[in-house]
C-alpha positions in Angstrom: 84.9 -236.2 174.1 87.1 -236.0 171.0 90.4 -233.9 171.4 90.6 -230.8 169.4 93.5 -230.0 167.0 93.8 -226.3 168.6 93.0 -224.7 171.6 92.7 -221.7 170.0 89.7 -220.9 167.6 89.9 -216.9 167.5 91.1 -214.3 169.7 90.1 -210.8 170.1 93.1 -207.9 171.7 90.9 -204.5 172.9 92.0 -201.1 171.8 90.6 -198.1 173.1 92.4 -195.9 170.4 92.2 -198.1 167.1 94.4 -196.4 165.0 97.5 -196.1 167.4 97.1 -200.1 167.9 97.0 -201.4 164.2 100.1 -198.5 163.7 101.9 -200.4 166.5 101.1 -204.1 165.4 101.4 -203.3 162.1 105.0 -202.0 162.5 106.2 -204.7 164.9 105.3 -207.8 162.9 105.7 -204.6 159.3 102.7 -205.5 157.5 99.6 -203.6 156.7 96.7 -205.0 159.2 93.1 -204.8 157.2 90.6 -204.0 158.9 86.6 -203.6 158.6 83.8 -202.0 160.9 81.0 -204.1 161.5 78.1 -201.3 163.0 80.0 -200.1 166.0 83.2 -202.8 166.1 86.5 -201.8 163.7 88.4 -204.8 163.8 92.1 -204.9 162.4 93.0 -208.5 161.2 96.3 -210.3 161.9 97.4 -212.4 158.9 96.4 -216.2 158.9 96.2 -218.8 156.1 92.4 -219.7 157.3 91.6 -221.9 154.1 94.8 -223.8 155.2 93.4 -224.0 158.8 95.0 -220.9 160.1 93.5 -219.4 163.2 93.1 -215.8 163.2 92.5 -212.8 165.5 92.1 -209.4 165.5 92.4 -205.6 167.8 89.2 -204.6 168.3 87.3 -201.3 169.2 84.0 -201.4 171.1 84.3 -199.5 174.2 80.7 -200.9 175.3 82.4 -204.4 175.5 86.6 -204.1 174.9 88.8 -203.0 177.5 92.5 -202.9 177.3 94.1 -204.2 180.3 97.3 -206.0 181.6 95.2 -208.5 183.4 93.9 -211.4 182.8 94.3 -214.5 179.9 97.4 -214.0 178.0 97.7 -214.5 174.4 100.5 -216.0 172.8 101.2 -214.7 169.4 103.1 -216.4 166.7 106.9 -214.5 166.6 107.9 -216.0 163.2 111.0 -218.1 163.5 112.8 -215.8 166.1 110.6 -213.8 167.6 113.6 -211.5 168.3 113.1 -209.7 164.8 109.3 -208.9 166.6 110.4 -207.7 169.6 113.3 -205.3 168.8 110.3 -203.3 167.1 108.3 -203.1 170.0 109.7 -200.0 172.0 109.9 -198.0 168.6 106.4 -198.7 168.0 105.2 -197.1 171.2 105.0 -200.8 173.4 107.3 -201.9 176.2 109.4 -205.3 176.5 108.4 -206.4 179.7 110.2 -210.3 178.8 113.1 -210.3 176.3 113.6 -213.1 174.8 114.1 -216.8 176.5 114.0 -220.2 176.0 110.8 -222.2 177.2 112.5 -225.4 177.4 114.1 -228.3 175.9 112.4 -228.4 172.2 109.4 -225.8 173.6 111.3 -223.0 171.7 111.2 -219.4 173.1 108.9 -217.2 174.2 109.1 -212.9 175.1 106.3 -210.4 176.7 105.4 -206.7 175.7 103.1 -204.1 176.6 101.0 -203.0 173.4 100.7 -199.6 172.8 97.0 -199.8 174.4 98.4 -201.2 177.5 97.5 -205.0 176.8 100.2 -207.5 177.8 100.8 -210.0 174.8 102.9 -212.9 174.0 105.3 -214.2 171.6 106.2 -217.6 170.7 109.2 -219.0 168.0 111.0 -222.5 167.7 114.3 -220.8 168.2 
C-alpha cells in the first residue's frame, strides 16, 4: 500500500449550540469562521489553503449525529507559530486551558489542550 502524505483528510468538531462555538473559535484563532447549512447540518469552516493542499475542518451542528464530548479521538489543531497567542484567548472566549503550553520534544515543537466552549477537548500544535 502506498503511504499517504497526511493522516488527516477532514475533521468534523460537534456543537450543540452553533453560534456560541464559531463565537469562541472565531475569537481564539480572531477571524471570521464562514459557514453554510447543508438541509439540517450548519457547518462553520476553519481557514485552509485547499487548492494548495490544505486540509480543512469544520464545527458542526446536527444533533441526530454530533455530540460534543471530552472523549474520545483528539484533534490537533494548527496554533500558528506559537500557539501561545491561541491559547491566552481561550478562557476569555468561554473555553478552559486544561494543558498550557509545553514542548513535545526535541524538534517536535509544542503542543497545549483546551475545553471548547461546547465542552470538546481540542488540541494545539506550533514549532516553537
Amino acid at each position: 500500500m502506498k503511504e499517504h502524505l497526511h493522516a488527516l483528510a477532514w475533521f468534523e468538531i460537534p456543537a450543540n449550540d452553533f453560534e456560541r462555538a464559531r463565537k469562541f473559535y472565531s475569537t481564539i484563532f480572531a477571524f471570521d469562521m464562514p459557514e453554510m447549512t447543508f438541509g439540517p447540518v450548519r457547518m462553520g469552516f476553519f481557514l485552509h489553503d485547499r487548492e494548495a493542499g490544505g486540509i480543512g475542518g469544520a464545527i458542526v451542528h446536527n444533533p441526530e449525529f454530533y455530540v460534543p464530548s471530552g472523549d474520545g479521538a483528539k484533534v490537533y489543531l494548527n496554533g500558528g507559530h506559537d500557539l501561545s497567542v491561541v491559547l491566552d484567548r481561550v478562557e476569555g472566549a468561554g473555553g478552559e486551558v486544561l494543558i498550557p503550553k509545553r514542548a513535545i520534544g526535541e524538534g517536535m515543537g509544542h503542543m497545549g489542550m483546551f475545553r471548547d466552549s461546547e465542552g470538546n477537548v481540542v488540541a494545539l500544535h506550533s514549532p516553537e
